[in-house]
N, C-alpha and C positions, 0 to 999 in steps of 0.2 A: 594766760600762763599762770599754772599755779605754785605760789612762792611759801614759801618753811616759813614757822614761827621764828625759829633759828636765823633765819635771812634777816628778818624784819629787824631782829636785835642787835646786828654786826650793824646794820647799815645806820638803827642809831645812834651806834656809837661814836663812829665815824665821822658825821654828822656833828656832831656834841663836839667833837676833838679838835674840827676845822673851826667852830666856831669859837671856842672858848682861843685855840691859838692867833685868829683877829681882833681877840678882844686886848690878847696882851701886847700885843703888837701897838692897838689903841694908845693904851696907856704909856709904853714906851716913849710912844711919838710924844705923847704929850709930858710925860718926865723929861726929853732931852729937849722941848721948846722952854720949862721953865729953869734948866739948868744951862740954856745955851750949848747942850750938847749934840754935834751932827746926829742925826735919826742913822740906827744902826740898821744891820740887814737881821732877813731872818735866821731865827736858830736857837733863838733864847738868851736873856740878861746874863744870865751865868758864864754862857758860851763866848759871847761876846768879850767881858770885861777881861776874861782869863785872855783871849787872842788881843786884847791891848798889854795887858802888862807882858805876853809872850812876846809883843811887840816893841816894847819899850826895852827888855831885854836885848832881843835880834836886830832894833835900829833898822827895823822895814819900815816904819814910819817917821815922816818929815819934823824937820823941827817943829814950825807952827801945831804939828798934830801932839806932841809931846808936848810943848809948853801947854796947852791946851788940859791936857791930863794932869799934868801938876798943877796947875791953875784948880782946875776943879775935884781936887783930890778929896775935898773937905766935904765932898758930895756924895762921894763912894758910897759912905755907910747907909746914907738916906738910900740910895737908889738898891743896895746889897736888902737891906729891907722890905722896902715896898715891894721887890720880887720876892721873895722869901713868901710875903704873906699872901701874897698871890698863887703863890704854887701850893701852899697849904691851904685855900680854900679851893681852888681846882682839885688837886687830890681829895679831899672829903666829900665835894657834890660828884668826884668819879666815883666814888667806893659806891655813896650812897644809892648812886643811877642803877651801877652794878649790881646792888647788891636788891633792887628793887627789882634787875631784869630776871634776877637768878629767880626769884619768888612767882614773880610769874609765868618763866618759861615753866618751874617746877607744876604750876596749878596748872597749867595747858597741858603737860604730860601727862597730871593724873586726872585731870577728865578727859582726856583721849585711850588710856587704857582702861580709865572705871567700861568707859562707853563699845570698845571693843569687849571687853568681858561682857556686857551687859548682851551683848550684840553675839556672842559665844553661847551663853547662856541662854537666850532667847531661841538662839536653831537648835540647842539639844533639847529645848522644850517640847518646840514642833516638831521634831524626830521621833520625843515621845508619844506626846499625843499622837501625833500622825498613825505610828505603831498600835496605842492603844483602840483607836477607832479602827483599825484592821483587824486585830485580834477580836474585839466586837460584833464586827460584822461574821468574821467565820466563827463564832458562837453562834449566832443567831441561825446562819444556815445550818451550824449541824442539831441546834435545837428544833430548828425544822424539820429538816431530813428525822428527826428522832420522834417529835408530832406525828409525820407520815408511816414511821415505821410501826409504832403502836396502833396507831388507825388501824395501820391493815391487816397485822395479828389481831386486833380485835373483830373485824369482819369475818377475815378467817376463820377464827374461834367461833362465831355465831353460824359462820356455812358450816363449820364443822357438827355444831350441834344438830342442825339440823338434817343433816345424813346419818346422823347416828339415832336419832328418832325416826329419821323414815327406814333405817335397814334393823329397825326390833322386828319387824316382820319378817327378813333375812332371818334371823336369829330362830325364830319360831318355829317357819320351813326346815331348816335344819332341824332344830330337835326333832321335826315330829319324822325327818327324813333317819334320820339316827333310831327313833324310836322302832320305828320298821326293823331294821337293822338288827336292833338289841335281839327283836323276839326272834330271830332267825338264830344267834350266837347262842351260847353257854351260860347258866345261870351268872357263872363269877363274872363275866364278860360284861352283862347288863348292870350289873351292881356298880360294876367301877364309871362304866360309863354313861350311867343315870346321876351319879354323882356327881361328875365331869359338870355333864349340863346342867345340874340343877344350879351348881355352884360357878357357873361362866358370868353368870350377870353380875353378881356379885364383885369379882376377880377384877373385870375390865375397868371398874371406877378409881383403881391404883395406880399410882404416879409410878413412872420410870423407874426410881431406886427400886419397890418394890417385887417391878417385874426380873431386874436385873438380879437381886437375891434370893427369888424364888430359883430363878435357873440355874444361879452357883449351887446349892442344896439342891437342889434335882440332877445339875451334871458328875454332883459327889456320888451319887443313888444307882445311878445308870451305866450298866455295864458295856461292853463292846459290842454288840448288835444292837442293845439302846440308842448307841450314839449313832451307830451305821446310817438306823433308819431315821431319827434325826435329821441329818441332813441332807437325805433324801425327800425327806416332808419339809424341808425350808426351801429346798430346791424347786420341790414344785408347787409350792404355797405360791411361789411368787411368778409365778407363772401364769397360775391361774385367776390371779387377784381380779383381771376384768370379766372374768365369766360373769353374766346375772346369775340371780337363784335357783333359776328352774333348771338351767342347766346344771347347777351343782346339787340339789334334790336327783334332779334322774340319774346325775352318775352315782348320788351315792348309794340308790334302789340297784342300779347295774353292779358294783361291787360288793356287795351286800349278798347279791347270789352266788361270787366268785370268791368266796375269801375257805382259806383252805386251814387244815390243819397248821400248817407255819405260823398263820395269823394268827392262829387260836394260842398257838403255843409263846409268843411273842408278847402276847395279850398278857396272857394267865404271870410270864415273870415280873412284865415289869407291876403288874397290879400286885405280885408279892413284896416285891422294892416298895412299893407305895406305901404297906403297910407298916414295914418297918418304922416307917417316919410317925407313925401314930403316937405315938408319946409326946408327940410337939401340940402345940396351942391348937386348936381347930383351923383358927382361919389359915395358919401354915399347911399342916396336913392336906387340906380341902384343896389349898392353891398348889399345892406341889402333887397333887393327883391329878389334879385336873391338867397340869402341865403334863405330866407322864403319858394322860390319858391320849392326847394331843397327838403324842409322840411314837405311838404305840404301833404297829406294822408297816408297808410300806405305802400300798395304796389306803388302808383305813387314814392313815393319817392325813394322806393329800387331800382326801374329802372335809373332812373335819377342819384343818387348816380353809380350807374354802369359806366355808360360814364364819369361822373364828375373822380372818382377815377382813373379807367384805363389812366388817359389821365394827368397824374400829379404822378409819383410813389415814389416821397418825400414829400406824405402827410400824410407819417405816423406820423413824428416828427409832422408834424402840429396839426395833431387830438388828441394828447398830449398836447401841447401845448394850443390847445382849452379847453381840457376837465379842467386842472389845474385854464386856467384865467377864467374860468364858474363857479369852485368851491370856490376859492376867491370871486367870484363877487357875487356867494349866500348866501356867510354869511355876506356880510355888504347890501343886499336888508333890503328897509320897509317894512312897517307892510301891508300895500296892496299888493304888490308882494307875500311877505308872506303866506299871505290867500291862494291865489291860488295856493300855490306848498307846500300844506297839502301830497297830493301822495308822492313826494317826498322827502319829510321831515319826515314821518315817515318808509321810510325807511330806510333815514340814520344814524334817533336815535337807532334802533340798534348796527349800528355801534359806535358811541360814548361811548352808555354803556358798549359797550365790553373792557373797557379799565381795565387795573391791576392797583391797588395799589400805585404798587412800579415804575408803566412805566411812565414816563416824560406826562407830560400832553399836549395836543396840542390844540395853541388857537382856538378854537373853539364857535363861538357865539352860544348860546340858540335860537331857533326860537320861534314866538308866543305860538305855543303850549303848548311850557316846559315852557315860563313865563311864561302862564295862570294855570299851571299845579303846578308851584313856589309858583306864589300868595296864591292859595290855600292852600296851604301845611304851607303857613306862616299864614296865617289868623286860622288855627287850635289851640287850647289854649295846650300848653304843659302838660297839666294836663290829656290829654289823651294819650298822646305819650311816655312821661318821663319816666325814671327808678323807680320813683317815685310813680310812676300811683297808684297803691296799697296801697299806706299810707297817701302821703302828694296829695290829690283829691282838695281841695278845699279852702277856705280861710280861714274858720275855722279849718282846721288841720297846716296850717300854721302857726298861734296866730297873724297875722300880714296883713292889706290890701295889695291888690299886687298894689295898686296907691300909698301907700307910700312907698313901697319897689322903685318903679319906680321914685318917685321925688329925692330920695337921693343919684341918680346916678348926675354929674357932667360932664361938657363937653363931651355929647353925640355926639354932630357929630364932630368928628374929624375927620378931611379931609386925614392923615393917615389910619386912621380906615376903612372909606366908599370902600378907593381907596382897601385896602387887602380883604375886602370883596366883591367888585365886583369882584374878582377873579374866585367867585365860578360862577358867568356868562357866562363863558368861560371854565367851567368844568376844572380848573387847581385847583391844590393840595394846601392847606394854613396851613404853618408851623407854631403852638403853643408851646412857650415855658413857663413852669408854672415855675417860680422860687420864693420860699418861706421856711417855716422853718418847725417844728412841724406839725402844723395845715395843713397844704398843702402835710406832707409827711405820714399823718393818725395818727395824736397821739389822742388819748383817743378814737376814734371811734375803733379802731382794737380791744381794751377790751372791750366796749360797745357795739359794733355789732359784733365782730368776721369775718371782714372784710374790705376791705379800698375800695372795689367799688362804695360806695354814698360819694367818695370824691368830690367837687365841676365840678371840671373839668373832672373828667369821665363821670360824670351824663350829661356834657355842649357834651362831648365829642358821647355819648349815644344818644341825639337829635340830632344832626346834621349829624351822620350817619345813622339814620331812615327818617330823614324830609327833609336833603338837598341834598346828595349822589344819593339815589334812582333816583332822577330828572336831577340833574347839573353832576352827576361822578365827584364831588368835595369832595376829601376825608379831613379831620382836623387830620392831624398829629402831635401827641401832643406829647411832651417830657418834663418829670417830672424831673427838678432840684429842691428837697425839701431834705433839711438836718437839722432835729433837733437840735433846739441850735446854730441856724447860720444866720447871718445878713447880710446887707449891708458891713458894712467894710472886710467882707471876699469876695464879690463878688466881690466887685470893684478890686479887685490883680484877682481875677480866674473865672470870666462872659467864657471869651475866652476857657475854659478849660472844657466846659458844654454847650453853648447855642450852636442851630447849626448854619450853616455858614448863610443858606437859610432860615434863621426866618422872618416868616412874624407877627404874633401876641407875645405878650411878655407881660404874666398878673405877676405882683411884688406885692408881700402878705408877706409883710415887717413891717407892720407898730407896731407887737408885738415884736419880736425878736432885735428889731432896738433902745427899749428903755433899754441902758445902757452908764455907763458914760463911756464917749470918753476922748483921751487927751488933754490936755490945755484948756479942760471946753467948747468945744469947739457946737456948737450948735448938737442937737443928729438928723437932718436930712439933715448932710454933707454928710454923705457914702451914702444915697441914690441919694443924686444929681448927686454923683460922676460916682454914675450906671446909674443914667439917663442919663448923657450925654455921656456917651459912647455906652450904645445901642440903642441912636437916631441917633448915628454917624454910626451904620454897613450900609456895602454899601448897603441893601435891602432896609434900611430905613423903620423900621417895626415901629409898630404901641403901643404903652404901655399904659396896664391899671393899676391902682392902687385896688387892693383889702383889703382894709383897714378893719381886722380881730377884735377882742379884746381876752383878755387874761383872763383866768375862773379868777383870784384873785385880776383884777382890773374889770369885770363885776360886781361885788358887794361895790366898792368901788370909783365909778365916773366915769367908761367906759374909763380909761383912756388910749389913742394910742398915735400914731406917731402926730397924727391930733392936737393935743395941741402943739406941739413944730414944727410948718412952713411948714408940708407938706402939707397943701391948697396951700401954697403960688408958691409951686415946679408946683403942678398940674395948677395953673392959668400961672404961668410963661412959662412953656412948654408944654402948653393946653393937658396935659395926663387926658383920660377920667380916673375917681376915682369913684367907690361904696364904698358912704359913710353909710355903713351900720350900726354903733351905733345909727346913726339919727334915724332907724326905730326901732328898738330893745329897745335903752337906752337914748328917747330923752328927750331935758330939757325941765324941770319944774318952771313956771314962772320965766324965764333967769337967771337964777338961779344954780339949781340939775343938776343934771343926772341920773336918776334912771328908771332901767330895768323894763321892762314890766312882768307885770301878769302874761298876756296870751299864755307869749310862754318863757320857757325855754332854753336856746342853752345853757348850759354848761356840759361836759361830768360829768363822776362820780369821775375822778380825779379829779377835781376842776379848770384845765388848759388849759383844750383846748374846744374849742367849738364844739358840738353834732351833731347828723344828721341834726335836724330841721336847725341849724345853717347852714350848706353846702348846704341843701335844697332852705336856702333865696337868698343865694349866685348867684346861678344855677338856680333859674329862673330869678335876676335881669340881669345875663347876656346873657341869652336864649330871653330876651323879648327885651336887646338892641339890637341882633342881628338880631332878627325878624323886629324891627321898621328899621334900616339902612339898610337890606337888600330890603324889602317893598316897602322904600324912593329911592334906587339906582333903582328899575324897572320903576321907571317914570322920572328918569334924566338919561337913559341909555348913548345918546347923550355927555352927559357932564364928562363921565365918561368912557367912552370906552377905551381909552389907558391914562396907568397912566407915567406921565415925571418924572423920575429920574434924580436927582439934580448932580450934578462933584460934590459940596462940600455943603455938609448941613452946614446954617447956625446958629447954636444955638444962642441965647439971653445970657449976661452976665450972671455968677453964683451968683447965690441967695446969698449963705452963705460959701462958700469958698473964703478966704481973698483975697489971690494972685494966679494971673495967672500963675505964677509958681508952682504952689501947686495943678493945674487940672491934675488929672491921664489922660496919653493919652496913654502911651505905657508901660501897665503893664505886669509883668514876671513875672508866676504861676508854683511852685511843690507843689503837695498835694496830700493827700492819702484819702481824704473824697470821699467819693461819695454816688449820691443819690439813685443808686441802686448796690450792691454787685454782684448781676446778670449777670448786661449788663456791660462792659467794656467800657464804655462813655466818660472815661476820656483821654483828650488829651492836656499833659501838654508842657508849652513853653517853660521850661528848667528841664535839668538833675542835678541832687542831689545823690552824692556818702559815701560812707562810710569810712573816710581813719582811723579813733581809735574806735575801743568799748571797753565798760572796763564795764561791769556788764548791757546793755542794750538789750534787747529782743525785737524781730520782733514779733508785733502780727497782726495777718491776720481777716480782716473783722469782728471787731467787732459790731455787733448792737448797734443801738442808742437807739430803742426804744424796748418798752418789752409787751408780751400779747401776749395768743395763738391766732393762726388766723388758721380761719377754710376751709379757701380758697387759693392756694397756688399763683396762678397768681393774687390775688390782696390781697397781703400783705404787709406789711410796707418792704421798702428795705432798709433805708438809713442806712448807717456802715460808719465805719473809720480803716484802718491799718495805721500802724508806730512802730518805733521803743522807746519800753515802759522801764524806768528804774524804782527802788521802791528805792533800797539802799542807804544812803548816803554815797557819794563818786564817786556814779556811774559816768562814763564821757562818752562820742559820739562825734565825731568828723566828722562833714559832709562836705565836696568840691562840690565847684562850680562853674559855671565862670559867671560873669556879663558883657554882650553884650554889644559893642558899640551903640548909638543912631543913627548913621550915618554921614555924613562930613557936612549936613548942620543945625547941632544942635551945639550950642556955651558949652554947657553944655553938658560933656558927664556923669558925675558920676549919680548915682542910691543912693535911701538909700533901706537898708533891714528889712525885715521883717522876727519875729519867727510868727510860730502859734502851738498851742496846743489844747492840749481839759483837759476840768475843771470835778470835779467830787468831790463826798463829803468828798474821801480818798484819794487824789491826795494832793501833796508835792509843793516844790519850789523850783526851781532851777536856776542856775545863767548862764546866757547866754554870748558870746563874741564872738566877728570878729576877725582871723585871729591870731596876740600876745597882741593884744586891750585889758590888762587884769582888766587892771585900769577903764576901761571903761562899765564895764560888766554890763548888767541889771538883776533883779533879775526878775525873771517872780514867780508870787505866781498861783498855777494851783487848788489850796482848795475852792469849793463851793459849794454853795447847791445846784445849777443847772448844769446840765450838759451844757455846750457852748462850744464853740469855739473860745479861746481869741487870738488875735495877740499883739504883742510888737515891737516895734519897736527897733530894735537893733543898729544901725548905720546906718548914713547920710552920703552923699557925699561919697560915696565907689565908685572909679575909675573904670574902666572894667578891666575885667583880672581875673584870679584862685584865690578864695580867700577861706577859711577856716571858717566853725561856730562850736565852742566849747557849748557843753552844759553839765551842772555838777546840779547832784544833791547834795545840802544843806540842806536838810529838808528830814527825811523820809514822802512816799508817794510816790503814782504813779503820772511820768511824763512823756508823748508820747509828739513825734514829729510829727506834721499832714503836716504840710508847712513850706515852703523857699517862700517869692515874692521880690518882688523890683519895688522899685516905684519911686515917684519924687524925686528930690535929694534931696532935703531940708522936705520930707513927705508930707502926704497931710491934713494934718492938722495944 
């Protein structure tokens, strides 16, 4: 059995304790034989002499035992002493035992975990080593495998020379086969192609790049039936590459007697193209004729490729190598090149169009064609093309000029904007993210039309897959973040949580949702700055517009938006193009009013959200910016062909946020909102657990918005789940941890954030960090409107597991929708 160090030192204590109390027992016996005192029991002197005099008191003992005691009273002090000094040397050899055991239980503990670390440290040694001698050994085989790969490129290399010195005699048959040939053709004929051959041997001892540049300079030279026969002479070069010689001498004696005026005529151009190039270096000219030469009718060429091929058997890589820098070198030709290689251009827009969806896009330039084919397609008025086409036709179904729709657009070219839309030039894919509230996610249209299809951005989304797709194979992948009742200060903690990574467009339809009071009075278009400068900051560096909405119950009472309280000054400041569309709808009256037009109604039948017509004005003012900046990119293609991503965008100081400490840069999102119940889009940047419930229920996907819809794929999605309490008393107790900043932030705390959703039956409830109970904020969740309110709960919260209490106080319904964390001191 095996016994603890621990054990060994109780038992001798123990031990020590029985003995030392027979020793005093010892001595007792022997103080009460020279005092003539009865031997007492055990318990101790002290114990003893107190139970006589309690005795002497109580008269529990006999006379004789009391005369006894006063007889020997004079004895007491002697006997009170000699214990006394007994228990004082028992006490000091106890401390001292003690204090001896304590020493060395101490040095047994630290050589039992010196000896476990040592024992710790010795298996991560072997773990390493072990590792290191694995990584060794696959070194060695791929050093191997790397030994055998050059061995046998260099065997290679050596059989290759040697086929290339046995086929110089190839090479010789052929000229002398050519030479026959020559004296049958035209004098100019023989010239170019005495040249050819004289200068082939020469030619062939040049590395790949060389051949590759020769052919770009020769496919600049060569016109449309150049190229025709081209690739009817690669065609059947490779066809014929196993014939021996004699059979390609006798065909080229057999064509030789067959070649007709065409061939002669074929001959004589491109040996005038040839000549052009004469101003270049010799060995260029020489090589780029002799290439020509190659290339030159349909069957001349296939013979001549015969010899050429056989006599060189590592020009397969090369004729890849050609064909790749040929096909680069044809998408950045001009517009006069262009012309001439119509053949070949339509037949590789086939190819282009064949492309999916979902498959990565490959740069590819537009040729004349498709711009002209572009242009067209832009110069068409959306009125015939649009979802629209059947209702809203004309200006008069609009109530509104389409010149004043168009002047109350704002910084139109933006030099982000143009650069995402020449995208579509290059047939690559251009990522739209719509984020908005209500109006963006179909409120009052789903009851008014029994659909959300004529929502702005489907109808934007509808045109440029009929007018620009068909042409470019540039598809607009749009993805809808709209949540009823939800602003800016909720985006700025959860952008990350909803937009995608690869967003090239970013339209923000904020400007109704965004008018409520904030904390500390603080101006009401801070959270949209907040959001502007972090989605000017993603690496794609996409492009944002403002779609400045109004709200059914300020359209009748001054059109009043975001645009009264500094967001011009956000759009001037960080030139975001903005459709300033109350200007055309609700403009002022002798600088003065504001009051809504006649002729065109936009307000649905609930009184709050804006109507078809309304989505309609929207959707062409940004159908016809796209038209004019697409139009404008076809005539500055040059300036615009590849776009320079920045290492660090530089923003401009914030407008209306006090302190730099106070710009959101790295905000942490949990939330249960989303803008479709459907698709699972959310991807949140931290976890939120549940450690108390005590009267709280989980509800799943509740709708925001309400109205039958008659169409299943476009109808309103946006919901919210969390967990909902009604009672008072009810409590929830959520964990979670708050991440470090990293080691070169001075500042590592976070402050946090609740969020909820407001309702006309909804209660109040008292929030707190961790045992922070003094500290607790009351969140009141009672409103007319349904929203999404945030509170801010605690500042400066350290990283680390920390705890959020929420108690309801008030009957009413109270959900949890989010957890975030943001700058330590808030951003307000």
């Amino acid at each position: 059995m095996r016994t603890n160090g621990l054990d060994v030192v109780l038992f001798t204590i123990v031990v020590c304790n029985l003995v030392l109390g027979y020793t005093a027992l010892q001595i007792h016996d022997i103080v009460a034989e020279q005092t003539q005192i009865t031997p007492r029991k055990e318990g101790g002197e002290a114990n003893d002499i107190a139970s006589l005099n309690d005795g002497l008191r109580s008269k529990r003992y006999g006379p004789e035992t009391r005369e006894l005691l006063v007889r020997d009273e004079s004895h007491k002090e002697m006997v009170n002493s000699l214990v006394g000094q007994h228990d004082k040397e028992t006490a000091v050899e106890r401390k001292k035992r003690t204090h001896k055991t304590k020493r060395k239980h101490h040095t047994e503990t630290r050589k039992d975990s010196h000896k476990s670390r040592t024992r710790e440290w010795d298996d991560i040694f072997e773990k390493l080593l072990s590792k290191v001698k694995e990584k060794l050994k696959k070194d060695k085989k791929l050093h191997g495998s790397y030994i055998d790969k050059n061995s046998a490129t260099k065997s290679k290399g050596k059989s290759d020379k040697k086929k290339d010195s046995s086929k110089n005699r190839d090479e010789q048959t052929a000229s002398t086969s050519n030479k026959n040939f020559h004296d049958k053709v035209g004098d100019k004929t023989k010239t170019t192609q005495s040249k050819a051959s004289d200068k082939s041997d020469s030619s062939k001892n040049k590395d790949e790049q060389t051949a590759s540049a020769s052919n770009k300079k020769m496919h600049d030279k060569v016109g449309d039936k150049t190229k025709t026969t081209q690739s009817k002479a690669s065609d059947k070069s490779d066809s014929s590459k196993n014939k021996d010689e004699q059979t390609a001498s006798a065909s080229n004696k057999k064509m030789h007697d067959k070649v007709g005026d065409k061939t002669k005529t074929t001959q004589s151009k491109a040996s005038d193209k040839s000549d052009s190039s004469k101003n270049k270096d010799e060995q260029t000219a020489s090589a780029s004729n002799k290439k020509m030469h190659d290339k030159v009718g349909d069957k001349t060429k296939t013979t001549q490729s015969k010899a050429s091929d056989k006599s060189d058997s590592s020009k397969n890589k090369d004729e890849q190598t050609v064909s790749a820098s040929n096909k680069k070198m044809h998408d950045k030709v001009g517009d006069k090149t262009k012309t001439t290689k119509k053949a070949s251009d339509k037949s590789d827009k086939g190819k282009d169009h064949h492309k999916n969806s979902d498959e990565e896009s490959v740069s590819k330039f537009l040729n004349e064609t498709e711009l002209v084919s572009l242009r067209e397609a832009l110069l068409v008025h959306p009125f015939s093309t649009w979802k629209f086409k059947d209702r809203f036709n004309s200006m008069e179904d609009l109530g509104v000029h389409e010149a004043l729709l168009h002047d109350v657009v704002k910084n139109k070219w933006n030099t982000r904007l143009r650069h995402k839309l020449f995208k579509a030039f290059r047939g690559e894919n251009i990522h739209l993210a719509v984020i908005g509230g209500s109006n963006t996610a179909g409120g009052g249209i789903q009851k008014d039309e029994g659909r959300t299809d004529g929502l702005f951005f489907r109808v934007i989304l509808d045109w440029w897959q009929k007018t620009i797709t068909p042409i470019t194979g540039s598809h607009l992948k749009t993805r809808q973040i709209a949540i009823g009742g939800t602003s800016s200060d909720f985006f700025q903690y959860c952008h990350r949580s909803f937009v995608q990574k690869d967003v090239d467009l970013v339209l923000l339809e904020m400007s109704v949702n965004d008018l409520h009071e904030l904390p500390y009075h603080v101006n009401l278009s801070l959270p949209i700055e907040q959001l502007t400068r972090q989605l000017l900051e993603y690496p794609t560096e996409p492009a944002l517009l403002y779609v400045n909405l109004l709200s059914g119950r300020s359209y009748y009472q001054g059109c009043t938006n975001l645009e009264d309280f500094g967001q011009q000054l956000l759009s001037n400041m960080y030139e975001i193009t903005t459709f300033n569309w109350r200007d055309a709808v609700c403009p002022v009256i002798d600088g003065k009013y504001r009051i809504p037009l006649k002729s065109c109604a936009v307000v649905c039948k609930d009184g709050h959200h804006i109507n078809q017509l309304g989505h309609a004005h929207i959707s062409l003012m940004v159908i016809n910016l796209f038209r004019d900046l697409l139009l404008d990119n076809i005539g500055h293609v040059d300036e615009l062909y590849e776009q320079v991503f920045h290492d660090e965008v530089v923003l401009p100081k914030p407008v209306f946020i006090a302190e730099q400490s106070k710009v959101i840069t790295d905000p942490v999102c949990w939330t249960t909102l989303t803008p479709n119940f459907k698709k699972k889009i959310i991807t949140n940047s931290m976890e939120v657990g549940v450690m108390e419930n005590y009267g709280f229920d989980f509800v799943h996907d509740k709708a925001i918005g309400g109205g039958h819809c008659f169409t299943e794929n476009a109808c309103r999605a946006d919901a919210y789940s969390g967990w909902t309490g009604r009672d008072v008393g009810a409590s929830l107790t959520l964990s979670f941890t708050v991440p470090p900043l990293g080691h070169n932030r001075r500042i590592q705390s976070r402050s946090v954030v609740f969020a909820t959703r407001t309702c006309w039956k909804c209660g109040v409830a008292e929030v707190w960090l961790d045992d922070d109970v003094v500290n607790r904020r009351h969140v009141r969740a009672e409103s007319q409107y349904s929203q999404t309110l945030l509170e801010i709960v605690s500042l400066r919260v350290n990283p680390g597991d920390h705890t959020m209490s929420v108690k309801v106080v008030h009957p009413g319904v109270v959900t949890v929708v989010g957890v975030m964390l943001g700058p330590p001191d808030g951003p307000y």
